[in-house]
VOBAVEX-60800 format. One record per residue (C-alpha): residue number from 1; residue in three letters; x negated, y negated, z. Coordinates in nm, 4 decimals, always signed. Layout:
% VOBAVEX-60800
{i->NUM aa->ALA xx->X yy->Y zz->Z}
...
//
This chain:
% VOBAVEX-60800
{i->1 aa->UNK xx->+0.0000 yy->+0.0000 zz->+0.0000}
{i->2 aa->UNK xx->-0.1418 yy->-0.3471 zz->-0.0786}
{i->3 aa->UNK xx->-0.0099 yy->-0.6657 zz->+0.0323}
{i->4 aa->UNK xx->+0.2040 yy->-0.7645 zz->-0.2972}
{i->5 aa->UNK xx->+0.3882 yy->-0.4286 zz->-0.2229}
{i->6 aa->UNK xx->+0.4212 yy->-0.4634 zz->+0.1377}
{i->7 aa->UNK xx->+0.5587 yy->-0.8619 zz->+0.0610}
{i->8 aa->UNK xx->+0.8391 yy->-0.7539 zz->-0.1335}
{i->9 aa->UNK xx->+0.9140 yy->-0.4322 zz->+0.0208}
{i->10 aa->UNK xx->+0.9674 yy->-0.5736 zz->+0.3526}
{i->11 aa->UNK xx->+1.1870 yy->-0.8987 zz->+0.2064}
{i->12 aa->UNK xx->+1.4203 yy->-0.6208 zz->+0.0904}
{i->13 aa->UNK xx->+1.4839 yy->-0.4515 zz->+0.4837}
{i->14 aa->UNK xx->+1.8528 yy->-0.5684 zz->+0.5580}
{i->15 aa->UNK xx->+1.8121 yy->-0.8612 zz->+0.8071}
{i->16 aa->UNK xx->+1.4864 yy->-0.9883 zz->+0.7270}
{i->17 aa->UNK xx->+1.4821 yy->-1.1665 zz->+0.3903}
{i->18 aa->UNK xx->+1.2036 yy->-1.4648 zz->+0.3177}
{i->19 aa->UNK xx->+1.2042 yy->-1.6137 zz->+0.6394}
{i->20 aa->UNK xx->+1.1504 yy->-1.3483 zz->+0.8512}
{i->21 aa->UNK xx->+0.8901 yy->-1.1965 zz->+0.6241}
{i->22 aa->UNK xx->+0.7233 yy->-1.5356 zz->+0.6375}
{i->23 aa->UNK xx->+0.7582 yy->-1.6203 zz->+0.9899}
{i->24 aa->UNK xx->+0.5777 yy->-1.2479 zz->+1.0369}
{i->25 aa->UNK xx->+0.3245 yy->-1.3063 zz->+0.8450}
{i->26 aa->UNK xx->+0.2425 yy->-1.6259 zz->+0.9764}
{i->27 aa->UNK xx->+0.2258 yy->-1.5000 zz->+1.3649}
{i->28 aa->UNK xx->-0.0225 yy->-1.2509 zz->+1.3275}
{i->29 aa->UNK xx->-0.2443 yy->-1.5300 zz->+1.1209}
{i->30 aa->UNK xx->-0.1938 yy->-1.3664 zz->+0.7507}
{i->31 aa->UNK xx->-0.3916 yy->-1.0918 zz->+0.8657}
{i->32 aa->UNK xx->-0.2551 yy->-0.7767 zz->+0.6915}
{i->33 aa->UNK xx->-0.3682 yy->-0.5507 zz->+0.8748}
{i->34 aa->UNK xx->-0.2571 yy->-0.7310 zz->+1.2188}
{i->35 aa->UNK xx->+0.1042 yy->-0.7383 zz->+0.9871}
{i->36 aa->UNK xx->+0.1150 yy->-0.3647 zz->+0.9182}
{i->37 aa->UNK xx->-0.0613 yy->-0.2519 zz->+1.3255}
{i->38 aa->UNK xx->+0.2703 yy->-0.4399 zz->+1.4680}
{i->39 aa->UNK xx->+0.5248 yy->-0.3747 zz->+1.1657}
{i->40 aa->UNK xx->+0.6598 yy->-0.0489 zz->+1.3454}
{i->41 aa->UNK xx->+0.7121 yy->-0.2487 zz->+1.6737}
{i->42 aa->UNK xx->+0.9193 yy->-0.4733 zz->+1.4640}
{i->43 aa->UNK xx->+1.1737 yy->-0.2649 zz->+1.3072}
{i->44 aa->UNK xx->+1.4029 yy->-0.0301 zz->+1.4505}
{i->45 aa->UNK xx->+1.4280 yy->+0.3279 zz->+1.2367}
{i->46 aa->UNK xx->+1.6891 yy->+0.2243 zz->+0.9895}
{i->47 aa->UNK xx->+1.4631 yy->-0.0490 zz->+0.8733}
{i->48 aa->UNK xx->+1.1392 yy->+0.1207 zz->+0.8848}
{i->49 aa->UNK xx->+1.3483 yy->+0.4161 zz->+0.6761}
{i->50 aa->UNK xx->+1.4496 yy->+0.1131 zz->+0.4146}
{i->51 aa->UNK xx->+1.0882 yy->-0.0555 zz->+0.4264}
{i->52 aa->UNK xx->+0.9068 yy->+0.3096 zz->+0.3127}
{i->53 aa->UNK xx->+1.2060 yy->+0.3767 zz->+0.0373}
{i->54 aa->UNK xx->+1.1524 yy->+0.0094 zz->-0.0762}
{i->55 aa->UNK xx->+0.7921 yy->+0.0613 zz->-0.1354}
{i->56 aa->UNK xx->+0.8713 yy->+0.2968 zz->-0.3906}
{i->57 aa->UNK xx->+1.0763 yy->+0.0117 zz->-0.5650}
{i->58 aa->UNK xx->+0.8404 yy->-0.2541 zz->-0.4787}
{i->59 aa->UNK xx->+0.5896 yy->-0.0560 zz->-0.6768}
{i->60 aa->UNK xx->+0.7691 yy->+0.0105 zz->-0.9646}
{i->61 aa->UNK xx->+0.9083 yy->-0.3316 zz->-0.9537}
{i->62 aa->UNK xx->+0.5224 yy->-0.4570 zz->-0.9635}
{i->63 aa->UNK xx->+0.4025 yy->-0.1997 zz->-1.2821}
{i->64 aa->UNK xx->+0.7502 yy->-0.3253 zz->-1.4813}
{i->65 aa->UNK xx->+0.6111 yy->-0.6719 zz->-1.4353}
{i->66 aa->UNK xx->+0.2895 yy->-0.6161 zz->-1.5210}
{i->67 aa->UNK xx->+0.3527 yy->-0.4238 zz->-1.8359}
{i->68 aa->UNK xx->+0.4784 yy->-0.7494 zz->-1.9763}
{i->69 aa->UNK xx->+0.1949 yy->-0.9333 zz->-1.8152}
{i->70 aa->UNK xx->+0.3710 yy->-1.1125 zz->-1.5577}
{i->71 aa->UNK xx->+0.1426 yy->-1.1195 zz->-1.2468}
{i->72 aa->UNK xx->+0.2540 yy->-1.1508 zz->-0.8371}
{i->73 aa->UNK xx->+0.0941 yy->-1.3500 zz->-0.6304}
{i->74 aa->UNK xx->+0.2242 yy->-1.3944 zz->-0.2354}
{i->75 aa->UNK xx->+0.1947 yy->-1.5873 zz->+0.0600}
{i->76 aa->UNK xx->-0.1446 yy->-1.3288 zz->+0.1616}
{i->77 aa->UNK xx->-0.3136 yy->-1.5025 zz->-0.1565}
{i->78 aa->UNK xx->-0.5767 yy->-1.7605 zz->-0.1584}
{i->79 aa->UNK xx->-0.4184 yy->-1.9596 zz->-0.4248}
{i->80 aa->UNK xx->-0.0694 yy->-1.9532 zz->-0.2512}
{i->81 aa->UNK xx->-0.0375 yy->-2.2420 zz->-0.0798}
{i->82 aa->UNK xx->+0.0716 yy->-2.2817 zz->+0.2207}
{i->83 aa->UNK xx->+0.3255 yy->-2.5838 zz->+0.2566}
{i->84 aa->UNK xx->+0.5061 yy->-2.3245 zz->+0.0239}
{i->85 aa->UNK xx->+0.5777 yy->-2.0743 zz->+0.2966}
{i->86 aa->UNK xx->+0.5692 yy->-2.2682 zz->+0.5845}
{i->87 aa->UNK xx->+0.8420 yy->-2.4737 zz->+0.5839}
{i->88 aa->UNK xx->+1.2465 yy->-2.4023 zz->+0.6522}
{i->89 aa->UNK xx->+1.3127 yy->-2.2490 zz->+0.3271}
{i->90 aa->UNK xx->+1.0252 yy->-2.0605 zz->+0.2535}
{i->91 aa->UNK xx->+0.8872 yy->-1.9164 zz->-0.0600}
{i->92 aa->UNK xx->+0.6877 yy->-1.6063 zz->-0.0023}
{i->93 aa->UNK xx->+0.5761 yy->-1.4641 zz->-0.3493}
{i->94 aa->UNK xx->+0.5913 yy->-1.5409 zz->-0.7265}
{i->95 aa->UNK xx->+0.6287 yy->-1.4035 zz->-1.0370}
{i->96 aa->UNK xx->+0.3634 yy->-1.5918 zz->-1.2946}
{i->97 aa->UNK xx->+0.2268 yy->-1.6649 zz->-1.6501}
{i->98 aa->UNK xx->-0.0217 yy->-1.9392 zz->-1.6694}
{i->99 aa->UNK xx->-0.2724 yy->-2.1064 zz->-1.4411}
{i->100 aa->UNK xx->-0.1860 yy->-2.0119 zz->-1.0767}
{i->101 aa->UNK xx->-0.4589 yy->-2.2491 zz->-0.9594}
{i->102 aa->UNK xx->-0.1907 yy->-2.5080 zz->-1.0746}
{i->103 aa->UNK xx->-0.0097 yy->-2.4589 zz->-0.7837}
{i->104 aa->UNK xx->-0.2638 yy->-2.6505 zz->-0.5490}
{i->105 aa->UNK xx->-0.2675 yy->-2.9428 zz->-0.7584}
{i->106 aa->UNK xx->-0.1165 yy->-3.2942 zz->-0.7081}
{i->107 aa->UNK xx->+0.2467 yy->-3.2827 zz->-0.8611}
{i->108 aa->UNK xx->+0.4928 yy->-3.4709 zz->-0.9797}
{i->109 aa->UNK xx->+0.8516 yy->-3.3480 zz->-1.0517}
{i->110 aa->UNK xx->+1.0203 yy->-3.5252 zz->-1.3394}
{i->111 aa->UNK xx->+1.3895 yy->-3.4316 zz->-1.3577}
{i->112 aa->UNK xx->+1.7396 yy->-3.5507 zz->-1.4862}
{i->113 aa->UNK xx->+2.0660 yy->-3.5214 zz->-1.7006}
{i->114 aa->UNK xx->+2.0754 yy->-3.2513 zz->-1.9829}
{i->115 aa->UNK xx->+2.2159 yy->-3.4914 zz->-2.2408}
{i->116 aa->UNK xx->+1.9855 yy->-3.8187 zz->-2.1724}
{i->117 aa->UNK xx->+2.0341 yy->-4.0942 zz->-2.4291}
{i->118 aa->UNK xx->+1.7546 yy->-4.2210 zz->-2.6378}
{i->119 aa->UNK xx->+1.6586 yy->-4.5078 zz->-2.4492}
{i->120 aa->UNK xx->+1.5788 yy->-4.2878 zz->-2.1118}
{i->121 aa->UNK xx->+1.4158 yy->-3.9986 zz->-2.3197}
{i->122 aa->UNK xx->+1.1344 yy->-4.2757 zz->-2.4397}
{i->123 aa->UNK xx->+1.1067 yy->-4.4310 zz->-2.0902}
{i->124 aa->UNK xx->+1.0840 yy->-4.0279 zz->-1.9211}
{i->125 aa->UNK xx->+0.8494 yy->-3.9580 zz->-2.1889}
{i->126 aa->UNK xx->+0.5991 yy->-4.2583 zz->-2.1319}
{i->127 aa->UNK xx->+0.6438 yy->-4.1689 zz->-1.7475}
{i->128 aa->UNK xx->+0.5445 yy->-3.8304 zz->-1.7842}
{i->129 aa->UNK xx->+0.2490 yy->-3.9046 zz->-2.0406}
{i->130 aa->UNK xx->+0.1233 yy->-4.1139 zz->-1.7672}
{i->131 aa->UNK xx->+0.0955 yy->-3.9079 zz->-1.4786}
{i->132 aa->UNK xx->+0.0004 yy->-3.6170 zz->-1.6842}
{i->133 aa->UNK xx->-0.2942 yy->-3.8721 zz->-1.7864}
{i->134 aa->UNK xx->-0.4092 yy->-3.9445 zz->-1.4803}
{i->135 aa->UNK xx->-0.4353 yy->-3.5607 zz->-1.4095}
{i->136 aa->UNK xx->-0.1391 yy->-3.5049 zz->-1.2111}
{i->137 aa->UNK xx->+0.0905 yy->-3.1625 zz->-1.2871}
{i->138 aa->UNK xx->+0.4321 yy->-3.2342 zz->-1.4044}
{i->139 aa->UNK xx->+0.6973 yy->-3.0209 zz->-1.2838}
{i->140 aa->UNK xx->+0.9905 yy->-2.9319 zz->-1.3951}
{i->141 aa->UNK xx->+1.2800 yy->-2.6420 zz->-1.4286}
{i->142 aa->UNK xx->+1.2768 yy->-2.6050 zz->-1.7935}
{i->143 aa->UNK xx->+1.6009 yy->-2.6584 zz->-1.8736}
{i->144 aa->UNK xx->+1.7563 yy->-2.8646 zz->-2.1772}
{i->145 aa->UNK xx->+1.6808 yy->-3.2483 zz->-2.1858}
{i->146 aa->UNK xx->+1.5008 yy->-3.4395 zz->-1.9454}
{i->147 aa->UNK xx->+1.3367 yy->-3.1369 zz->-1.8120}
{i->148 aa->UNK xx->+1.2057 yy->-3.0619 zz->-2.1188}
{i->149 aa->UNK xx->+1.1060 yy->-3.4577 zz->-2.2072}
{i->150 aa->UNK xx->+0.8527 yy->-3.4075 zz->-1.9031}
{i->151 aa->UNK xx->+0.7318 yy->-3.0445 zz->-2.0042}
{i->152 aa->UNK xx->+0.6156 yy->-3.1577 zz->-2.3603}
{i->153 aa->UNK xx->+0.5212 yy->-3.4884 zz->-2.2996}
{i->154 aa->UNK xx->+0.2593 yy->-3.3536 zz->-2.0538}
{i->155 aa->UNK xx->+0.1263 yy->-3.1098 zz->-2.2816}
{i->156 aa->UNK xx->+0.1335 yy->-3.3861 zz->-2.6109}
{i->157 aa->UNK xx->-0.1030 yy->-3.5743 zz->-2.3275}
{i->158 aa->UNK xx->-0.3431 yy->-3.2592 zz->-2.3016}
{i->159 aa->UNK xx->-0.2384 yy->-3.2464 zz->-1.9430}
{i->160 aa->UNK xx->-0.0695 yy->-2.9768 zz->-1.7041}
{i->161 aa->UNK xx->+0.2959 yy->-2.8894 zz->-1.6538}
{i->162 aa->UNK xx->+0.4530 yy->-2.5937 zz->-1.3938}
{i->163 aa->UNK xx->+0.7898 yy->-2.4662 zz->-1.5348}
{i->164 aa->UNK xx->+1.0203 yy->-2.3132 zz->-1.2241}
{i->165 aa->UNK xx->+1.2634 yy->-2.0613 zz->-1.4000}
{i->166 aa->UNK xx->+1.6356 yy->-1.9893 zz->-1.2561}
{i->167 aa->UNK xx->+1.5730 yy->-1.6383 zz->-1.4463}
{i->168 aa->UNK xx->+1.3050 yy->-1.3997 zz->-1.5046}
{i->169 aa->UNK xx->+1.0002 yy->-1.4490 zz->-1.7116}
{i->170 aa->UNK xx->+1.0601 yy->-1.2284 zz->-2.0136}
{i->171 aa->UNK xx->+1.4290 yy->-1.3619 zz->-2.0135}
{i->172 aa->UNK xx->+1.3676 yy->-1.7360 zz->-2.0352}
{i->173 aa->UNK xx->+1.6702 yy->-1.9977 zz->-1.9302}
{i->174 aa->UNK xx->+1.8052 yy->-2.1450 zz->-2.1524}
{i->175 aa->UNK xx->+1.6933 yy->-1.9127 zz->-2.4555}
{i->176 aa->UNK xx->+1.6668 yy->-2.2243 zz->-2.6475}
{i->177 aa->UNK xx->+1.3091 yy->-2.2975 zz->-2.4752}
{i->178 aa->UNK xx->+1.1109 yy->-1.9339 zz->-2.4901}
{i->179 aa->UNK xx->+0.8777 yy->-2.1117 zz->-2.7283}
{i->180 aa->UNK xx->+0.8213 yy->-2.3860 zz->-2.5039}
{i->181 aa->UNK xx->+0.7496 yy->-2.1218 zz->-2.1927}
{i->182 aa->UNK xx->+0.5163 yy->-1.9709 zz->-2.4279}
{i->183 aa->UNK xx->+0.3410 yy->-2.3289 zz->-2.5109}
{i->184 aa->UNK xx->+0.2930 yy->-2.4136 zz->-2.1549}
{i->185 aa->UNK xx->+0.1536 yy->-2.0843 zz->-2.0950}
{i->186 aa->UNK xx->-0.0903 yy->-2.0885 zz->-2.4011}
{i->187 aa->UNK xx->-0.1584 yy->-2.4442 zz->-2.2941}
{i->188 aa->UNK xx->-0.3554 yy->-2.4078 zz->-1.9601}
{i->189 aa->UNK xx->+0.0005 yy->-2.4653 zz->-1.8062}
{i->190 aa->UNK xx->+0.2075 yy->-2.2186 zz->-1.5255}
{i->191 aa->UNK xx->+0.5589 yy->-2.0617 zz->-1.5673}
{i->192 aa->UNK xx->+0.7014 yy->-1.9255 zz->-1.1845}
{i->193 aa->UNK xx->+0.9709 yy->-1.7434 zz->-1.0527}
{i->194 aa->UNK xx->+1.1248 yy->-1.5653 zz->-0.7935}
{i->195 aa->UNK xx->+1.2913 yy->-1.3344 zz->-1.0050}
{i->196 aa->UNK xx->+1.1453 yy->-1.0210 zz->-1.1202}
{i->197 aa->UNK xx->+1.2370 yy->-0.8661 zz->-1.5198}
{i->198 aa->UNK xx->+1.4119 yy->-0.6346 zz->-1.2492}
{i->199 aa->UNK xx->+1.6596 yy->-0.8995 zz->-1.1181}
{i->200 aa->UNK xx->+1.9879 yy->-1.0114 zz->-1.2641}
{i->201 aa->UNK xx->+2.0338 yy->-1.4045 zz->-1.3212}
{i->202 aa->UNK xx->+2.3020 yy->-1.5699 zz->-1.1116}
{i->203 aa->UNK xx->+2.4331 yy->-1.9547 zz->-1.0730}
{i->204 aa->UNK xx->+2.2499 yy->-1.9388 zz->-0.6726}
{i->205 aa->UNK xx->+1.9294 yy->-1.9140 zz->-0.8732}
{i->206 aa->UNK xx->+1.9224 yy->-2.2888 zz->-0.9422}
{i->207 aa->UNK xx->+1.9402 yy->-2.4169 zz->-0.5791}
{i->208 aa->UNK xx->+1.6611 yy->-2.1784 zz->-0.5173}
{i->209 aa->UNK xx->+1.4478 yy->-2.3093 zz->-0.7924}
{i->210 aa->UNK xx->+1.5186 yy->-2.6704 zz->-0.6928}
{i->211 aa->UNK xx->+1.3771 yy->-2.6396 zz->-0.3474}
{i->212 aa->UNK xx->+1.0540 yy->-2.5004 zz->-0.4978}
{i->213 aa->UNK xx->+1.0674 yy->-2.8144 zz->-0.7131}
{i->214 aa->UNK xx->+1.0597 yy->-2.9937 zz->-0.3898}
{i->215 aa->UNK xx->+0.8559 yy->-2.8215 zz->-0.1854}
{i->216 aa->UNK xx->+0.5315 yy->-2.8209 zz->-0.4746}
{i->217 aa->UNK xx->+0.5924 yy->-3.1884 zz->-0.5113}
{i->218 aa->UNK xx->+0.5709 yy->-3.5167 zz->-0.2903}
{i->219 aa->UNK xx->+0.7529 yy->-3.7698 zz->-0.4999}
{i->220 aa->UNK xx->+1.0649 yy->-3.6859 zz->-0.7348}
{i->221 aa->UNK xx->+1.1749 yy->-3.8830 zz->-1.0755}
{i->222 aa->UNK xx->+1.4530 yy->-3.8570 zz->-1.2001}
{i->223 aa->UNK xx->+1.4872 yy->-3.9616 zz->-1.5382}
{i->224 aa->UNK xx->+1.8766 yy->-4.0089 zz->-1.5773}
{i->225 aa->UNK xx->+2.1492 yy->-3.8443 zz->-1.4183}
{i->226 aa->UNK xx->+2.5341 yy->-3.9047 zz->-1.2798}
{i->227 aa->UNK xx->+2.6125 yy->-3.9102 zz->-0.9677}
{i->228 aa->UNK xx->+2.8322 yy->-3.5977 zz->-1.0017}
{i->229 aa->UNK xx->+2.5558 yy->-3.4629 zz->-1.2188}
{i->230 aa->UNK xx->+2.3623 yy->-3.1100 zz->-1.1207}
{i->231 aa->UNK xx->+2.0123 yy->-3.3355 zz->-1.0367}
{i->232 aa->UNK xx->+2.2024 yy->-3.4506 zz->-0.7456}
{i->233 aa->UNK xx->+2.1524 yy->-3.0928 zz->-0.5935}
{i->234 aa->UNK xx->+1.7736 yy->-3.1319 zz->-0.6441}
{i->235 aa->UNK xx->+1.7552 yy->-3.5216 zz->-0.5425}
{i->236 aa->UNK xx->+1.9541 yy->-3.4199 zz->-0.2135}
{i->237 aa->UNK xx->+1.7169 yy->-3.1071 zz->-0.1786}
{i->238 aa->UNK xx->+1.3771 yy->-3.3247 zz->-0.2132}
{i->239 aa->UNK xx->+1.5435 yy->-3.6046 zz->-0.0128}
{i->240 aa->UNK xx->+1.6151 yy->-3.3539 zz->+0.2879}
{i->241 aa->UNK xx->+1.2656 yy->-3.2273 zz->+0.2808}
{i->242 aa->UNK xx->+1.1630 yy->-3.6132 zz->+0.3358}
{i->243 aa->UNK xx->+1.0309 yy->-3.6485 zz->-0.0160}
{i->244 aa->UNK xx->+1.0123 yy->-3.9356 zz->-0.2549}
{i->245 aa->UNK xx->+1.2708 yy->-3.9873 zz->-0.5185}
{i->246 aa->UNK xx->+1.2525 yy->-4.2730 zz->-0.7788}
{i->247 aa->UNK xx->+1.4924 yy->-4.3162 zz->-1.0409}
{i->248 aa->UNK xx->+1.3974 yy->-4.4789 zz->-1.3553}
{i->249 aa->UNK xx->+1.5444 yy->-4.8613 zz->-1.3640}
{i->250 aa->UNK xx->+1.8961 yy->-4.8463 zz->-1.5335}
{i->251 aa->UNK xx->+2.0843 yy->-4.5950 zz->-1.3477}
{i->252 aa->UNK xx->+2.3511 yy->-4.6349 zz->-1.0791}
{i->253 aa->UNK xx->+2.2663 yy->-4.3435 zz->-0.8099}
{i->254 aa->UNK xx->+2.4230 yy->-4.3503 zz->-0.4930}
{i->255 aa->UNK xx->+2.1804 yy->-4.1708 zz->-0.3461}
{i->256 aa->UNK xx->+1.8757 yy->-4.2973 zz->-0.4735}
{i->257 aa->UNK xx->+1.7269 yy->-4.6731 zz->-0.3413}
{i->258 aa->UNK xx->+1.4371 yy->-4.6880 zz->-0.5015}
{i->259 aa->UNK xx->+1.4047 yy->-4.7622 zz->-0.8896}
{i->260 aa->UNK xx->+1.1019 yy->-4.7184 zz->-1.1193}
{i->261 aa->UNK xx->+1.0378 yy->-4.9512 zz->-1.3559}
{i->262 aa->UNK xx->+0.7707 yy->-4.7643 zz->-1.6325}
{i->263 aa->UNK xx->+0.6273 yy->-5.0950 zz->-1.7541}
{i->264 aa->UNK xx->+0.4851 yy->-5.2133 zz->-1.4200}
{i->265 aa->UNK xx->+0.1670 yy->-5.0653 zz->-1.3774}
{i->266 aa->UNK xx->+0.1751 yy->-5.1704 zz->-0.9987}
{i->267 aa->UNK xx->+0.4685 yy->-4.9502 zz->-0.9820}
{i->268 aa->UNK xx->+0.3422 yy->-4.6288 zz->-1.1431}
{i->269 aa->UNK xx->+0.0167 yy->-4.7070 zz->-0.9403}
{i->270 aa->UNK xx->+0.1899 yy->-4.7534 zz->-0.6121}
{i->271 aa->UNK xx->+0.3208 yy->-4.3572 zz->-0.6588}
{i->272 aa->UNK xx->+0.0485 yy->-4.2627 zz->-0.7704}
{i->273 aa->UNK xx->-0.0644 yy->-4.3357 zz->-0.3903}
{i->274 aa->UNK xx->+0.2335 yy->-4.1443 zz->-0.2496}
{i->275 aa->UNK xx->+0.1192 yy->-3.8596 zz->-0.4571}
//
C-alpha cells in the first residue's frame, strides 16, 4: 500500500470523507507511517473491513487513471500544498495533466458570465495578459466564456494557466473545450480534478471546484457576471474564505465593493501586492 492508495481508500470509509482523512493526516504530522501505526485504533471493524475492500478499488481506480496518463498527487506530496488541505473544506488529493509544480505558484482566478459581451471579453483579456505577464498563474474552471477569455489569454502571453474541471479528465466539461485542456496541458499549463475517469459528473461538482478556485488563489476577478448569475456561488465562496474579489469597472454586483479599472496601472499594481 502506498500513500495515494491509502488517501483515497480511507476517504471512501462511511463517516470519514475529506475532512476526517485530512484532519488524520495532519495530527500525526503527515507521517505515513505514524497514519497507518494508529489507523486500526481509529476505526471500529466495519470500517477497517471497508478501508481493506476499498484498497482494492483505490488501486484499480489509480491503474484506470494512469492508463490514460492522468497522475494523483495527495496531501502526503511535496508539491501539494498545504493551505489546500488545511483549511475548513479541505482538498486532499488530485487528479492531474500538466505542471503540478503550478500549484505553489502565485495565482490569480479570473472568472465571470458565460455569455460576456464584447466590451468585457477585451477588458478580461488585457487583465489576464497582464498578470499572466508578470508571471502570475491564471486560474480558472474552464467553462464557456469568461473562463475561457482568461485560459487563452494567458497562454497567447506565453504564461501559465490551472484549469479546475467539474468532471473527469478524459471527459472534459463542456466538450466544447477538450482542445483547449489539451493546449494548456501541451503548454507548460495544469488541468485538476477531484474526479477520477471512475466517477460520474453531477451539478455538486461545481461548488466543489469553486472552493478550490478559492482556496489556490488570494484575490478573485470577475470579469462580468449578474447578480443571479452562477459566479455569485464562487464570489460568495472566495469572499467567505476572506479572499479578494474585484470586479472589472462596469458591473452592478451587490456583493462585490471593489471595482477594477484595467487601464490604471496603480490599480493592477496595487493587486499585484495582495497577490
Amino acid at each position: 500500500m502506498n500513500t495515494k492508495e491509502f488517501v483515497l481508500a480511507l476517504s471512501k470509509v462511511k463517516r470519514w470523507g475529506l475532512t476526517k482523512v485530512a484532519n488524520y493526516v495532519i495530527k500525526h504530522g503527515y507521517d505515513f507511517e505514524e497514519c497507518l501505526n494508529f489507523l486500526e485504533l481509529e476505526l471500529d471493524s466495519n470500517e477497517l473491513r471497508s478501508f481493506k475492500n476499498n484498497l482494492l478499488i483505490a488501486q484499480e481506480e489509480i491503474k484506470t487513471n494512469e492508463n490514460k496518463n492522468i497522475k494523483l498527487i495527495t496531501l502526503f506530496d511535496n508539491d501539494f500544498p498545504k493551505k489546500l488541505c488545511e483549511c475548513s473544506e479541505p482538498v486532499i488529493y488530485l487528479f492531474y495533466v500538466g505542471d503540478i509544480s503550478l500549484l505553489s505558484s502565485k495565482c490569480l482566478t479570473i472568472i465571470g458570465t458565460r455569455n460576456p459581451t464584447k466590451p468585457f471579453i477585451s477588458l478580461g483579456e488585457k487583465a489576464a495578459k497582464y498578470f499572466a505577464e508578470k508571471g502570475y498563474t491564471i486560474v480558472s474552471g474552464l467553462a464557456l466564456g469568461c473562463d475561457a477569455i482568461g485560459h487563452k489569454a494567458a497562454l497567447d502571453a506565453n504564461g501559465k494557466t490551472i484549469a479546475i474541471l467539474p468532471s473527469s479528465l478524459d471527459k472534459v466539461v463542456p466538450t466544447q473545450h477538450r482542445e483547449l485542456a489539451r493546449d494548456i496541458a501541451r503548454k507548460g499549463g495544469l488541468v485538476i480534478s477531484e474526479c477520477s475517469v471512475t466517477s460520474t459528473m453531477n451539478k455538486f461538482n461545481y461548488p466543489q471546484r469553486d472552493r478550490i478556485q478559492s482556496l489556490l488563489s488570494n484575490v478573485t476577478i470577475v470579469i462580468q457576471s449578474a447578480n443571479d448569475g452562477g459566479t455569485m456561488i464562487a464570489v460568495k465562496k472566495s469572499l467567505k474564505d476572506g479572499k479578494k474579489v474585484y470586479a472589472i469597472e462596469g458591473n452592478d454586483l451587490d456583493l462585490i465593493n471593489d471595482y477594477l479599472d484595467i487601464e490604471s496601472e496603480d490599480q493592477l499594481r496595487k493587486i499585484e501586492n495582495e497577490l
